[in-house]
N, C-alpha and C positions, 0 to 999 in steps of 0.2 A: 165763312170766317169763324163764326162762333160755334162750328163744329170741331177744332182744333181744340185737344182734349186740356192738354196745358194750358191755351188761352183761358179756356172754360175752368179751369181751377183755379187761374189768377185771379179773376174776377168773380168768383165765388169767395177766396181768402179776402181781396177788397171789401168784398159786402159785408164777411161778417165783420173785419175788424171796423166797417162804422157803424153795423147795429150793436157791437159794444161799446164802441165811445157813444155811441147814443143814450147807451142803458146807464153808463156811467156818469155823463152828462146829468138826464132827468135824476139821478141818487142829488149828486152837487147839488143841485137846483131846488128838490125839495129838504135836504138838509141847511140850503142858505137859509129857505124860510122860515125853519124851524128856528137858528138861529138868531135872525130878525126878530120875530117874534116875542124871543129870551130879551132882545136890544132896545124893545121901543121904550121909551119913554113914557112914564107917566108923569103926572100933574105935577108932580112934586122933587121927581129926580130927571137927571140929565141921562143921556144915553154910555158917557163915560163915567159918570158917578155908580148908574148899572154895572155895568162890566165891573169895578173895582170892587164894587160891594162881591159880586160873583168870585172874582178870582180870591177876596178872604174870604169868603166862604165857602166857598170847594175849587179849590187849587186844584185837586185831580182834572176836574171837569175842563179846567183851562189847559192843562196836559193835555187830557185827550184832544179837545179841538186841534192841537198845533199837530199832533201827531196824524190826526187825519187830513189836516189842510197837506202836512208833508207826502203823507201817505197819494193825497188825490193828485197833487204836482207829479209827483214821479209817477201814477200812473199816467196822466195827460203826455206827460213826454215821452213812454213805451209806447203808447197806441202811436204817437206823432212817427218813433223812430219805426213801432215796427208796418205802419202804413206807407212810409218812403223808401224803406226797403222793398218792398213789393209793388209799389209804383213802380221804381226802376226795375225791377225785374219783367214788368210785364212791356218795357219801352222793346228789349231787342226781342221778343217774342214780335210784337206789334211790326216791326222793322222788318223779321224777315216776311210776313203774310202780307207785305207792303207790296211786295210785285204783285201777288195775284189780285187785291184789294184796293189799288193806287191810292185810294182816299187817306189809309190809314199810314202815308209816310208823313203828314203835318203832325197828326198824335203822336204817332210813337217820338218825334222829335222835340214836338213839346214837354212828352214824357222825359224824354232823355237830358232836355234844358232844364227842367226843372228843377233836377238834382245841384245843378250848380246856382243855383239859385238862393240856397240854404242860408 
C-alpha cells in the first residue's frame, strides 16, 4: 500500500503541512506569553488600565499586535484550507488501493465524508 508513489507524497505533503502548523502554533504560544507578561498586573494597576496606559504610549505597538493577531488568523485558516484540500485529495487515491487493501475503503470514505462536513 504505502509503496504507491502518490499515496507516499500525499502523506508526506500531510506531514509537513502539520509540522508547520505546529511550528506556527509553538510562535503563537510563546508570543501569547510574552504578551501576558506585558498584561499582568501589578499592585497598583489593573490589567486594562495596563493596556490603556500602552496603547498612549506606543500606539504603534498596539498596530503591530492587531496586525499580527490578523496576520496569524489568516495563516490558521491557509494551513486549515490547505490541509483539507489534501485530505480530499488523498480520499480517491485511498478508494482506488481499497480493492487490493479492503481495510482502507472506511478511510478513504471517512476521508471523503469529511469534506462535507465543513
Amino acid at each position: 500500500m504505502l509503496r504507491l508513489t502518490e499515496l507516499l507524497k500525499k502523506v508526506e505533503k500531510l506531514k509537513s503541512l502539520c509540522l508547520r502548523y505546529a511550528t506556527a502554533t509553538q510562535w503563537l504560544i510563546s508570543y501569547s506569553i510574552d504578551i501576558t507578561k506585558l498584561e499582568e498586573p501589578s499592585d497598583s494597576s489593573s490589567v486594562s488600565q495596563k493596556l490603556k496606559q500602552l496603547r498612549l504610549k506606543n500606539p504603534s505597538q498596539v498596530q503591530k499586535a492587531i496586525t499580527r493577531d490578523a496576520a496569524v488568523t489568516d495563516s490558521i485558516l491557509k494551513f486549515k484550507r490547505e490541509f483539507n484540500a489534501e485530505l480530499q485529495s488523498l480520499g480517491p487515491i485511498l478508494s482506488t488501493s481499497s480493492q487490493v487493501e479492503p481495510y482502507l475503503t472506511h478511510l478513504a470514505q471517512w476521508i471523503l465524508g469529511f469534506g462535507s462536513d465543513k
